[in-house]
C-alpha positions as CSV (number, residue, x, y, z in Angstrom):
1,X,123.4,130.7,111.1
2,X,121.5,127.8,111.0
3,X,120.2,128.8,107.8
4,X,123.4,129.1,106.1
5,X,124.7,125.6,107.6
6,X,122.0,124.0,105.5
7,X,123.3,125.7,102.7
8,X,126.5,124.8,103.1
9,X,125.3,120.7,103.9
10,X,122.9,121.0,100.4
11,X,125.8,122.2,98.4
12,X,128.4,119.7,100.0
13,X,125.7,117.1,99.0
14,X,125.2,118.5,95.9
15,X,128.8,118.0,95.2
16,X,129.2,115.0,96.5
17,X,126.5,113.6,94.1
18,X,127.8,115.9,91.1
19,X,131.5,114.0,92.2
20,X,129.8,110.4,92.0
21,X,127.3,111.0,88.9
22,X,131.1,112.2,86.9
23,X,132.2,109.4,88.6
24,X,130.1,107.0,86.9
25,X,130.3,108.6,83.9
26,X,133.7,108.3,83.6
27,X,133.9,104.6,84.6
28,X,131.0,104.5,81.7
29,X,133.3,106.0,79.4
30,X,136.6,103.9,80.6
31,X,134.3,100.6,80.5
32,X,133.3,101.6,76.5
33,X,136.6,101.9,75.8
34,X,138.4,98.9,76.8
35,X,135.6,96.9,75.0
36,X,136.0,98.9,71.5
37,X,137.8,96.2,70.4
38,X,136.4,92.5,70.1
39,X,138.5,89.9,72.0
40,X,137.5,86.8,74.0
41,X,137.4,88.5,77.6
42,X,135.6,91.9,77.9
43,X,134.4,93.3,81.4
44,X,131.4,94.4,82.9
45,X,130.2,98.4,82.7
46,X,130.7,98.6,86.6
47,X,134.3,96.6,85.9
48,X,132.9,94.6,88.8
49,X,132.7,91.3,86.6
50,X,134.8,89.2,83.9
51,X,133.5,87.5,81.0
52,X,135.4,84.8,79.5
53,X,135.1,82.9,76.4
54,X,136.4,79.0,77.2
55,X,136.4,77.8,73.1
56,X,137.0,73.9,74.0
57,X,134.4,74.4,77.0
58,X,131.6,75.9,74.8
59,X,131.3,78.1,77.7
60,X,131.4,81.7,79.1
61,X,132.5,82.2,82.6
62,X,131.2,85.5,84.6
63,X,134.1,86.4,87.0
64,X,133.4,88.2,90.3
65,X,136.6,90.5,90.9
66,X,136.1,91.2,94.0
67,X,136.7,87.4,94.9
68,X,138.3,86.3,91.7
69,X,136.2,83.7,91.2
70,X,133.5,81.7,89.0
71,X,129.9,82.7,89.6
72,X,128.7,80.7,86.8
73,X,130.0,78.7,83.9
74,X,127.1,79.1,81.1
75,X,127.1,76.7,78.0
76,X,126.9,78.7,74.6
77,X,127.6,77.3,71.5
78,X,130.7,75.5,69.9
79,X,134.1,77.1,69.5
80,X,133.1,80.4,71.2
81,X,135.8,83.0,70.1
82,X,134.8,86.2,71.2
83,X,132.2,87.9,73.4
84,X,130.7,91.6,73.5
85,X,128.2,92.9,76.6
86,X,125.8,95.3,76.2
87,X,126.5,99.0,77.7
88,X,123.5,98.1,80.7
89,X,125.7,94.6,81.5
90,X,122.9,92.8,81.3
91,X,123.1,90.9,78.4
92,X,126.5,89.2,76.4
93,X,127.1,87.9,73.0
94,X,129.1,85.7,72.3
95,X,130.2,84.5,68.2
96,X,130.5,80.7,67.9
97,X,132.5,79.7,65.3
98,X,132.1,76.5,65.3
99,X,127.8,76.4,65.4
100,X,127.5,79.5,63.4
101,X,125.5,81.4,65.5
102,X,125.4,83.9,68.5
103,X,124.9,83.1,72.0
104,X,122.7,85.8,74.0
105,X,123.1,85.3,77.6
106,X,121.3,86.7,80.3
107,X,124.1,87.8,83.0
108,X,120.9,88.7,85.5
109,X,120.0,84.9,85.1
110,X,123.3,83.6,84.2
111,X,122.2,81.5,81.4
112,X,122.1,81.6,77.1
113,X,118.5,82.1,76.6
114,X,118.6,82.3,72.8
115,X,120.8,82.2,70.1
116,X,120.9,83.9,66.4
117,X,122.1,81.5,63.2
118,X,124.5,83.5,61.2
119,X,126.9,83.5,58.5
120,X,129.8,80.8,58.1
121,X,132.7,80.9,61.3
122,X,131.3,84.2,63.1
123,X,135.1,84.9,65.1
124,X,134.7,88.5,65.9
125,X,131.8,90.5,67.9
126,X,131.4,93.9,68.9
127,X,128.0,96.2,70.2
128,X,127.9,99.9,69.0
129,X,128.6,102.5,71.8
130,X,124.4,103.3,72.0
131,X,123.8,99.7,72.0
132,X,121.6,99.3,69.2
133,X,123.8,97.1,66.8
134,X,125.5,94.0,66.9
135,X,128.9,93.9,64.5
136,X,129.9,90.4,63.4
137,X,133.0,89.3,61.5
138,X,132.0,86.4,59.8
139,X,135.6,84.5,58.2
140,X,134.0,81.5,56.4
141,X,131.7,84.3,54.8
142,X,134.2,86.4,54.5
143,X,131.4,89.5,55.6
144,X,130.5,92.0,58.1
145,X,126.8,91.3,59.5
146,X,125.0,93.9,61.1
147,X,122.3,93.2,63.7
148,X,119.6,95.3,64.8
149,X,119.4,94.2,68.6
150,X,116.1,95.3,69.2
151,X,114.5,92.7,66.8
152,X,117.3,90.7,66.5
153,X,117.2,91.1,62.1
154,X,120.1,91.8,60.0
155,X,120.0,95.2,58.9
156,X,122.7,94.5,56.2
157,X,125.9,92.0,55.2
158,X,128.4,93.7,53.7
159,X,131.0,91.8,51.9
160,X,134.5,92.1,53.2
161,X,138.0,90.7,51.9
162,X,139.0,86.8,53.3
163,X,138.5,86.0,56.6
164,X,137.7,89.4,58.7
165,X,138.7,88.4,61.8
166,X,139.3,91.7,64.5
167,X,136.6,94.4,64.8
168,X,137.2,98.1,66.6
169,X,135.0,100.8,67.1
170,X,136.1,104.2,66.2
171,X,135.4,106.9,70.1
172,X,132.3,108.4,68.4
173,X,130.8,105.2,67.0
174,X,130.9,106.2,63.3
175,X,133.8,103.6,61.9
176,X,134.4,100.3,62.5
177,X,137.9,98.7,61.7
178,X,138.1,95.1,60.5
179,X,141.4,93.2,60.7
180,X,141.8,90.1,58.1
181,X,144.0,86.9,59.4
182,X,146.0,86.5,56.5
183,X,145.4,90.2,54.4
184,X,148.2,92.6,54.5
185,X,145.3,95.3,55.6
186,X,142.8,97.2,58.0
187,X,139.1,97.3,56.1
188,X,137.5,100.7,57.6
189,X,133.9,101.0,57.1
190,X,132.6,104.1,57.3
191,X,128.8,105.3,58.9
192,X,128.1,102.5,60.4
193,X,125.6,104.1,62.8
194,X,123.8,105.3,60.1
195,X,121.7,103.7,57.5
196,X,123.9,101.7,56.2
197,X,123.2,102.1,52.4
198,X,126.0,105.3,52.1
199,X,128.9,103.4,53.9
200,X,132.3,104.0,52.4
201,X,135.0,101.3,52.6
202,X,138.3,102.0,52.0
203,X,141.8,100.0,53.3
204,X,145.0,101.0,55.9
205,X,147.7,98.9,53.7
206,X,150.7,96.9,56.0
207,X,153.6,95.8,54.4
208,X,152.7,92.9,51.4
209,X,154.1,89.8,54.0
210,X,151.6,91.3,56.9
211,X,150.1,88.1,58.3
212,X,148.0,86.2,61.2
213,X,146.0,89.8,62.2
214,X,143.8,89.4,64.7
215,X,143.3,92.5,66.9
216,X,142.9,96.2,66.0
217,X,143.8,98.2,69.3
218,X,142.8,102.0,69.6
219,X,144.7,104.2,71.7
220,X,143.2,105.9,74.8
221,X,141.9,108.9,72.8
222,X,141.7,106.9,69.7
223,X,143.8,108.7,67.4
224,X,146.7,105.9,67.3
225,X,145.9,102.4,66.9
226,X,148.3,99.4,67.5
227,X,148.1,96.1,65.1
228,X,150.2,93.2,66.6
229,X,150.6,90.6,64.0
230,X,153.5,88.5,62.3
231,X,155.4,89.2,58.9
232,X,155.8,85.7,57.4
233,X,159.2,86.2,55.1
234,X,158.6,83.6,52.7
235,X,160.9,84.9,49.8
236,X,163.8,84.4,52.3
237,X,165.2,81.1,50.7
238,X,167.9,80.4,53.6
239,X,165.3,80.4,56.4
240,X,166.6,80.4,59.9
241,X,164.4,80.9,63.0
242,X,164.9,84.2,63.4
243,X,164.5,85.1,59.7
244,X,161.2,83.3,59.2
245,X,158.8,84.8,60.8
246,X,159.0,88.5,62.6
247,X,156.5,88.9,65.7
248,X,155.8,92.6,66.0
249,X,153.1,95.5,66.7
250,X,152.4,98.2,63.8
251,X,151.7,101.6,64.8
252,X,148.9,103.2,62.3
253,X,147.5,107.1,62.6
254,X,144.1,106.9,62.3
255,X,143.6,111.0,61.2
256,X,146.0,109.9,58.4
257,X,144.9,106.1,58.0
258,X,148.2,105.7,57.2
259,X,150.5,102.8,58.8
260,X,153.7,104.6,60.3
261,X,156.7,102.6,58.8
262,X,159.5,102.8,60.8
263,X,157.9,103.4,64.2
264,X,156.4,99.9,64.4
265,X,157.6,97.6,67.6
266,X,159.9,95.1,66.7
267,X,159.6,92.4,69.7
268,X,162.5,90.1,68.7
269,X,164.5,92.5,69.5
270,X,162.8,94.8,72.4
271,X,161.8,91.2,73.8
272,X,165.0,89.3,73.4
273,X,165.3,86.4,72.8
274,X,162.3,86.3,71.0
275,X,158.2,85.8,71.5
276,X,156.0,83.9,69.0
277,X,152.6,84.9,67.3
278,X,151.6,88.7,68.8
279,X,147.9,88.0,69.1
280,X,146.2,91.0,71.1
281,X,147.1,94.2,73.3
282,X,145.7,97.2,75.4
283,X,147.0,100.2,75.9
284,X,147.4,101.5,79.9
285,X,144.5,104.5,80.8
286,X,147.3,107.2,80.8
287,X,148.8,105.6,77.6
288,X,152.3,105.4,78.5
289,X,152.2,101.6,78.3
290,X,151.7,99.1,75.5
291,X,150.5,95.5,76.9
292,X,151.1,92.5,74.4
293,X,150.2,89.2,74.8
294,X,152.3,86.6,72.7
295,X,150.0,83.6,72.3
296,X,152.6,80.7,70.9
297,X,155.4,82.2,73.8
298,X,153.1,82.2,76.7
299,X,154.3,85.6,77.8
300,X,153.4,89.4,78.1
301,X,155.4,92.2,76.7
302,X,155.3,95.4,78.3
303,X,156.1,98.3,75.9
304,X,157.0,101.7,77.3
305,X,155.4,103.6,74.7
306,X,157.4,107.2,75.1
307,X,161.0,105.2,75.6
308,X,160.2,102.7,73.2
309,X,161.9,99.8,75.2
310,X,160.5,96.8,77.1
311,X,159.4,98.0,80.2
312,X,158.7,94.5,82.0
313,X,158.5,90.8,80.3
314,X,156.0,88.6,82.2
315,X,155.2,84.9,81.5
316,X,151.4,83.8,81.7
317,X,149.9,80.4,80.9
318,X,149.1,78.3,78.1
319,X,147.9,80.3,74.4
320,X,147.1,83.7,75.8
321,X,144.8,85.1,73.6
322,X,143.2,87.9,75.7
323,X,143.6,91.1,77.7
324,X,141.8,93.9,79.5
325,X,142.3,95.9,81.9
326,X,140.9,97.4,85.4
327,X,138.7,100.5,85.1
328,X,141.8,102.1,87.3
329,X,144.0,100.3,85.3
330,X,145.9,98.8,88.0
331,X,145.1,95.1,87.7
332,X,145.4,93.5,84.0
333,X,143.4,89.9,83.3
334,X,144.9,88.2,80.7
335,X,142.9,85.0,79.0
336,X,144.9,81.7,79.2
337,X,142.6,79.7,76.5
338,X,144.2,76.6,76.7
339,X,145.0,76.6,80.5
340,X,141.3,77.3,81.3
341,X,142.5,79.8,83.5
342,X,143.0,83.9,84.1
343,X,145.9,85.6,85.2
344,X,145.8,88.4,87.5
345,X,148.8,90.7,87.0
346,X,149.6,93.6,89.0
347,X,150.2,96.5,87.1
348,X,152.6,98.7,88.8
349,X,154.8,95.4,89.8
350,X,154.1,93.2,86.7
351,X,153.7,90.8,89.0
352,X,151.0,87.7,88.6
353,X,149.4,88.1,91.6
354,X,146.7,85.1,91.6
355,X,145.8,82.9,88.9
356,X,141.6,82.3,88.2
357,X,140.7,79.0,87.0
358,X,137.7,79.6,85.0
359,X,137.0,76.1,83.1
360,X,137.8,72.3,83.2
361,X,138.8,72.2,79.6
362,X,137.0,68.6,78.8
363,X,139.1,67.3,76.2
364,X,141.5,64.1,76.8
365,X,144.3,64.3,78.1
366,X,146.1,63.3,74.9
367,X,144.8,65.7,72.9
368,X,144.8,68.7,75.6
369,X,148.9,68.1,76.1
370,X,149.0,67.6,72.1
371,X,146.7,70.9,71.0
372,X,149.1,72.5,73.6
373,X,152.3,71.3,72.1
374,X,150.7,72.6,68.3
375,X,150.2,75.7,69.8
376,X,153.1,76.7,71.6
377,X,156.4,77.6,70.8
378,X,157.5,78.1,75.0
379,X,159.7,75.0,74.9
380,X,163.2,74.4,73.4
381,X,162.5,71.2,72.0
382,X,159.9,72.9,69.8
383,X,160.9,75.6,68.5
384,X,164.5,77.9,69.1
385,X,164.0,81.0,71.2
386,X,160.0,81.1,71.5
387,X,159.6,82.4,67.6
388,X,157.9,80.0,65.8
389,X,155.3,77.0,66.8
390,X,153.2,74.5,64.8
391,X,150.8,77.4,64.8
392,X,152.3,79.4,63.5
393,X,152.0,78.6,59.8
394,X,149.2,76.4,60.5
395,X,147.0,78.7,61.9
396,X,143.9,76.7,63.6
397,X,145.1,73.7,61.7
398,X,145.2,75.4,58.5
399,X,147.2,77.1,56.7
400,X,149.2,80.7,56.5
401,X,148.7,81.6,52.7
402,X,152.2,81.8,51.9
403,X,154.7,79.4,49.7
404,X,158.2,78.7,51.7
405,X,161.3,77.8,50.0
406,X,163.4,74.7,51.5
407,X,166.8,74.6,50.8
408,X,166.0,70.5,51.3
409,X,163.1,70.5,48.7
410,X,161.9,73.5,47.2
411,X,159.3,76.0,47.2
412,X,156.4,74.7,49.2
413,X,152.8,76.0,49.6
414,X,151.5,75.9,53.2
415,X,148.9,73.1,53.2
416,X,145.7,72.9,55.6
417,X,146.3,69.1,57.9
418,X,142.2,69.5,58.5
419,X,141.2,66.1,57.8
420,X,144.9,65.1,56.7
421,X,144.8,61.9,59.1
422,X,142.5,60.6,55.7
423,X,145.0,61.5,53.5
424,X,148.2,59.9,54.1
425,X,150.9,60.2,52.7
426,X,151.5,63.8,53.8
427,X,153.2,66.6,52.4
428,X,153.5,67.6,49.2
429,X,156.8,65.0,48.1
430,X,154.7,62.4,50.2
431,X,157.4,62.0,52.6
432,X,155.7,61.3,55.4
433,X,153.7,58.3,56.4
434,X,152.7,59.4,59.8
435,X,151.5,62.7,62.1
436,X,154.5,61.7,64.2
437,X,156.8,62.9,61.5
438,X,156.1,66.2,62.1
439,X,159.5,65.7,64.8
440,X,160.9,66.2,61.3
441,X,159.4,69.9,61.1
442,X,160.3,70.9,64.4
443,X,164.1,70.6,63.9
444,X,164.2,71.5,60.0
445,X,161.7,74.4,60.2
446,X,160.7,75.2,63.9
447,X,164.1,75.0,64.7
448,X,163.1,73.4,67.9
449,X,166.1,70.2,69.6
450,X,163.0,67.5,68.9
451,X,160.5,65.5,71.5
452,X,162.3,62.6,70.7
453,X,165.9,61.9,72.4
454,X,168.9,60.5,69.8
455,X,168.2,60.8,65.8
456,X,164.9,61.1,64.2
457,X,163.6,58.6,62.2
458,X,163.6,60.3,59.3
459,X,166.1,60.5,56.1
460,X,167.4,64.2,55.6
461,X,168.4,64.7,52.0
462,X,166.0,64.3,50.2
463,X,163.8,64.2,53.3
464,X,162.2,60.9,53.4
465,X,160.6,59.2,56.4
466,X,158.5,56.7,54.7
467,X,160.9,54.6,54.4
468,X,162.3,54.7,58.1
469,X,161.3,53.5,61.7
470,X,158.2,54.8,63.0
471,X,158.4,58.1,65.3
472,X,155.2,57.2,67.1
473,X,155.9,55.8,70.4
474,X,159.0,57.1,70.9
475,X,157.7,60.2,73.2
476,X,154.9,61.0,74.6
477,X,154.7,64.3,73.8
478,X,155.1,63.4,70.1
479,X,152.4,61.3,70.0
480,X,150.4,63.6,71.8
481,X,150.9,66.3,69.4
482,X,150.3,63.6,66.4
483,X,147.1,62.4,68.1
484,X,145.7,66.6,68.1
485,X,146.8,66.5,64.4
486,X,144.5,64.0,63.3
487,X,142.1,64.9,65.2
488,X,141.5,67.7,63.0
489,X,138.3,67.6,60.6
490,X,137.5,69.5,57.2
491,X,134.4,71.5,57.7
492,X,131.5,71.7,55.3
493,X,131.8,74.1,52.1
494,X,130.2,77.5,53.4
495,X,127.6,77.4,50.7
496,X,126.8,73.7,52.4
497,X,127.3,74.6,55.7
498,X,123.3,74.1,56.6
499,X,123.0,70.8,54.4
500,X,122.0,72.9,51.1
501,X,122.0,70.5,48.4
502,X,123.9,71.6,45.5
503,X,122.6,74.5,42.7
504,X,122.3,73.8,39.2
505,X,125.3,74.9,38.5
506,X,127.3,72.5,40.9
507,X,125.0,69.7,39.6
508,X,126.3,70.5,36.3
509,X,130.0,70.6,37.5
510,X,129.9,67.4,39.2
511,X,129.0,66.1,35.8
512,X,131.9,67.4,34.4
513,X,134.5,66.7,36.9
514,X,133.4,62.9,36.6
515,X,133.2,62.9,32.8
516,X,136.5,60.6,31.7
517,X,136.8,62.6,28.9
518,X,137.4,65.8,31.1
519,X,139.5,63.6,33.6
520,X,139.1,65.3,36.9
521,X,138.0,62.1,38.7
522,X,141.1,60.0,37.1
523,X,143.4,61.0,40.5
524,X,140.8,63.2,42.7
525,X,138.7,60.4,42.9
526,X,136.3,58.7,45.6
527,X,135.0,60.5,48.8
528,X,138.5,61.9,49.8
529,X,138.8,63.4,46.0
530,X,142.7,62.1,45.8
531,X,144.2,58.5,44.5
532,X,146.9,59.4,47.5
533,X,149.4,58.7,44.5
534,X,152.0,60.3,43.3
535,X,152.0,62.3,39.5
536,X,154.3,64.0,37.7
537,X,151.6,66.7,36.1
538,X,154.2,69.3,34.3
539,X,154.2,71.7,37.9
540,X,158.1,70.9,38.9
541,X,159.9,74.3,38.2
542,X,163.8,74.3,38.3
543,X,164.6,74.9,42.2
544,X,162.7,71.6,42.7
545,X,164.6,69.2,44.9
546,X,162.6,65.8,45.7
547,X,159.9,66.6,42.4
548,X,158.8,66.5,39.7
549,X,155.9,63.8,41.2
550,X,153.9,65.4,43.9
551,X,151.2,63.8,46.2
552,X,147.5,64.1,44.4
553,X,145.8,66.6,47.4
554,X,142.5,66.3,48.4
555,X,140.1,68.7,46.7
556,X,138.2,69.5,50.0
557,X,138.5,73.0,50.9
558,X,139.1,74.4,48.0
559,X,137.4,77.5,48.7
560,X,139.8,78.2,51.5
561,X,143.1,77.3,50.1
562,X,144.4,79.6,48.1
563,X,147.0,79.7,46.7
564,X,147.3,76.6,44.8
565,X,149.7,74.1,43.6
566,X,152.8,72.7,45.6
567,X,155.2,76.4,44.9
568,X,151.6,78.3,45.0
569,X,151.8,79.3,41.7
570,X,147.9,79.0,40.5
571,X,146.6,82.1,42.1
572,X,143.1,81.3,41.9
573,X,141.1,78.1,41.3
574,X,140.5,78.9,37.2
575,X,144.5,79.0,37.3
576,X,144.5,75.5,38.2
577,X,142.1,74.1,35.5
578,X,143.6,75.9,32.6
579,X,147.1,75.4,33.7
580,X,149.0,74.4,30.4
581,X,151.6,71.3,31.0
582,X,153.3,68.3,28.6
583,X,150.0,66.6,29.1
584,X,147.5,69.0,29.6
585,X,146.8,67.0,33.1
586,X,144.6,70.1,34.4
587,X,144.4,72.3,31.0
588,X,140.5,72.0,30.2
589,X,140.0,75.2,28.4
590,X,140.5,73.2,24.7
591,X,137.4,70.9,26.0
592,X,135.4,73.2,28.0
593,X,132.9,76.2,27.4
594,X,133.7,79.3,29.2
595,X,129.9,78.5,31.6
596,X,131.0,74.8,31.7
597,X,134.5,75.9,33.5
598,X,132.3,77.7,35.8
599,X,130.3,75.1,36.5
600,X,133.2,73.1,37.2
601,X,134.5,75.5,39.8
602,X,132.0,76.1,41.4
603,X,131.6,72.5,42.0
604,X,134.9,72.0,43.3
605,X,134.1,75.1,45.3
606,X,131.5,73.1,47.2
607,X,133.4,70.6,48.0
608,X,133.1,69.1,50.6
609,X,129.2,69.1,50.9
610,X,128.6,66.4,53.3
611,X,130.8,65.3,56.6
């Protein structure tokens, strides 16, 4: 009897162990695939701790869960944007895109104990399932770099369409999906497990206005995938806020790589009245539910994924740009970047339940309340119904690739405002004279009832606020907002990024560009490479309104700007130097050699080369 008691306890143990091992497995498994996907907040492999990417901190918090709170605040490098953790959690990556490199951290001894120089504006980061490769989407180099982890040496870097921004990671390892901010398309790289030199790379095609994607997210058995993104209507010419821009999630089959048109989550209208700028999502363990996080709105949409109606709308803190969930899937953390803080939401009640603050975010408080106001469209005085912030078109400061058409001016290529404090006047008709102005773009083009109370001071048709009052002063707000703007800088060239001195053939461009003969340096002239004049050089077409003089623009960041032109009509850079006009202002292909025109561009490529 006693005998078979013994049995009886070594089988029940037996069980209990074989219950605990599948257990861990399948937390393993759940843990793999909520970080498949690079995004700035990824938890642990025992789900016990958060890691959070602070990008104005230069930090990465570890988050107990069990008592929601900091264990350690560890510096990394500048402008982290997203972090990836090995599968034994004890070591985190994290891609800095504003030091070009890759933080390790030790989570054991909670600090960065080495770091690897990469390409040009590494933004996302992602570890293969068996943890022997580091993925990086490099966007100033437009390139995938993959890292063996064991040495730390690039196995390969594989070229990639502009700016890859989002990486996934296909269930069995083999494919990795790369999302491009301002492409209308998924890259999908095959074999990447393998060695690297039989990879086949092929393209899931949105529609041709897809813009501003930034995360891939698989489905729980990873044959669906879900793209949130925005569709920037630029050949609307009577824009109105709701016609501008559409915030929504596509739906693409990933046996079929095909996107599913007419299945895709329109959350203007499911999320009424609106949200602004779709940046991420996660998908619930049992896959009924579709999580959304809206980074300009501040909010959470909730999709029921077998209705296909909003199951629950929940408002969050300052530019969201993160989410995971709970290995049971009952608590969701969603990344408040420019709060410094987490929200805890309750799943089953989408309720926030408690609110983590994981940094001091050290910048003034000027420019805090001012980066806040750029990137936020949660406020009626900037923007009508949550759809469209500062943001928005100027993504990080920069610019959304697309030409707009004004009824009050004309067609209008988005411009870059890095550096655009040096550069004044501003906009293309120069008609502004100060950041503050842009209280003239939140109530023509946002939408938005203004910062300032009463009338703008600014002229309406033609637009013209040179000639008016100043705006600064009148709010705070306002000035805040103009105070982040100019605060903005124009990085290095990526080809000077390190302090490279220029190649023989930018040394021969330079010449060029300053010969008088060839006449470059006549208006993009001096340090800032613009007069900050105003020429007529034959580019006016016939739905012009203020033209046919535009504002000389600064050549620096050329190599990011496409298109070109005020209505974005050159294409490419060789467009603009053999564009044919009364005067031949930028028509050099009668003086030039076909090698000195390349020369020539790719000096103005480089530029700028020093700060």
């Amino acid at each position: 009897m006693r005998t078979r008691w013994v049995i009886v306890l070594l089988m029940a143990l037996g069980l209990i162990g074989l219950v605990a091992t599948t257990s861990r497995s399948e937390a393993r498994t759940q843990i793999l695939s909520s970080n498949r996907e690079s995004r700035a907040m990824v938890l642990t492999l025992d789900g016990q701790a958060l890691l959070v990417v602070n990008p104005d901190s230069n930090s990465l918090s570890l988050v107990d869960l069990d008592d929601r709170m900091v264990i350690a605040e560890i510096p990394v490098g500048i402008d982290p944007r997203t972090v990836a953790v090995d599968p034994t959690s004890q070591t985190a990556y994290v891609a800095n895109r504003g030091s070009n490199d890759v933080s390790i951290v030790d989570l054991t001894k909670r600090v960065t104990v080495d770091s690897i120089n990469v390409g040009v504006r590494p933004y996302g980061i992602l570890i293969s399932h068996d943890g022997a490769r580091l993925f990086i989407a490099e966007q100033g180099s437009d390139a995938l770099r993959v890292i063996c982890l064991s040495t730390l040496q690039t196995l390969a870097v594989l070229t990639t369409a502009d700016r890859p921004s989002g990486l996934a990671l296909s269930p069995d390892g083999h494919v990795l999906y790369v999302t491009h901010l301002l492409s209308p398309f998924i890259t999908v790289i095959e074999d990447v497990s393998g060695s690297l030199e039989d990879i086949v790379i092929s393209r899931i095609d949105l529609w041709p206005d897809s813009n501003l994607l930034q995360s891939f997210v698989l489905s729980s058995d990873g044959a669906m995938a879900y793209v949130p993104h925005t569709r920037s209507n630029a050949h609307n010419r009577a824009l109105t806020f709701d016609t501008t821009v559409f915030p929504l999630v596509s739906l693409i089959d990933l046996e079929s790589r095909t996107q599913q048109v007419g299945t895709q989550f329109d959350l203007g209208t499911l999320d009424p009245p609106g949200v602004g700028l779709p940046f991420d999502a996660v998908v619930t363990p049992d896959g009924r539910e579709l999580w959304i996080v809206n980074a300009a709105s501040n909010d959470i949409s909730v999709i029921d994924l077998e209705a296909r109606r909003l199951a629950a709308h929940i408002e969050v803190e300052d530019n969201p740009r993160a989410i995971v969930l709970s290995l049971d899937g009952m608590t969701a953390y969603v990344n408040n970047t420019l709060a410094g803080t987490v929200s805890v939401i309750d799943v089953a009640s989408y309720t926030v339940v408690d609110t983590i603050a994981v940094t001091e975010i050290p910048l003034p408080p000027l420019l805090l309340n001012g980066k806040r106001m750029f990137h936020s469209s949660d406020d009626p005085r900037l923007g009508k119904a949550q759809w469209i912030s500062c943001n928005t078109c100027h993504f990080e400061g920069e610019h959304d690739g697309q030409t707009w058409t004004f009824g009050f001016a004309g067609p209008r290529n988005t411009t870059s405002l890095l550096g655009m404090i040096e550069t004044y006047p501003l906009r293309w008709s120069g008609e502004w004279d100060e950041s503050a102005d842009s209280e003239f773009a939140i109530r023509r083009e946002n939408f938005g009832s203004g910062l300032v109370s009463g009338d703008m001071n600014c002229q309406l048709f033609p637009p013209d606020c040179v000639d008016q009052p100043p705006n600064q002063g009148r709010n705070y707000d306002l000035d805040s907002l103009a105070a982040f703007i100019d605060s903005l800088h124009v990085p290095l060239s990526p080809t000077h990024a390190g302090g490279e001195p220029l190649s023989g053939a930018e040394l021969r461009g330079q010449i060029l560009f300053n010969d008088e003969t060839v006449g470059c340096a006549r208006c993009h002239s001096g340090p800032l490479y613009t007069d900050l004049r105003m020429h007529d050089v034959g580019t006016a077409t016939s739905d012009e309104r203020i033209g046919p003089a535009f504002d000389t623009p600064t050549l620096r960041g050329l190599y990011d700007s496409a298109p070109y032109f005020h209505d974005g009509s050159a294409l490419t850079l060789r467009e603009t130097v053999i564009f044919p006009s009364p005067n031949s202002e930028h028509d050099v292909s009668g003086l030039l050699a076909e090698q000195e025109i390349e020369d020539l561009l790719a000096f103005l490529l480089a530029l700028p080369t020093e700060e």
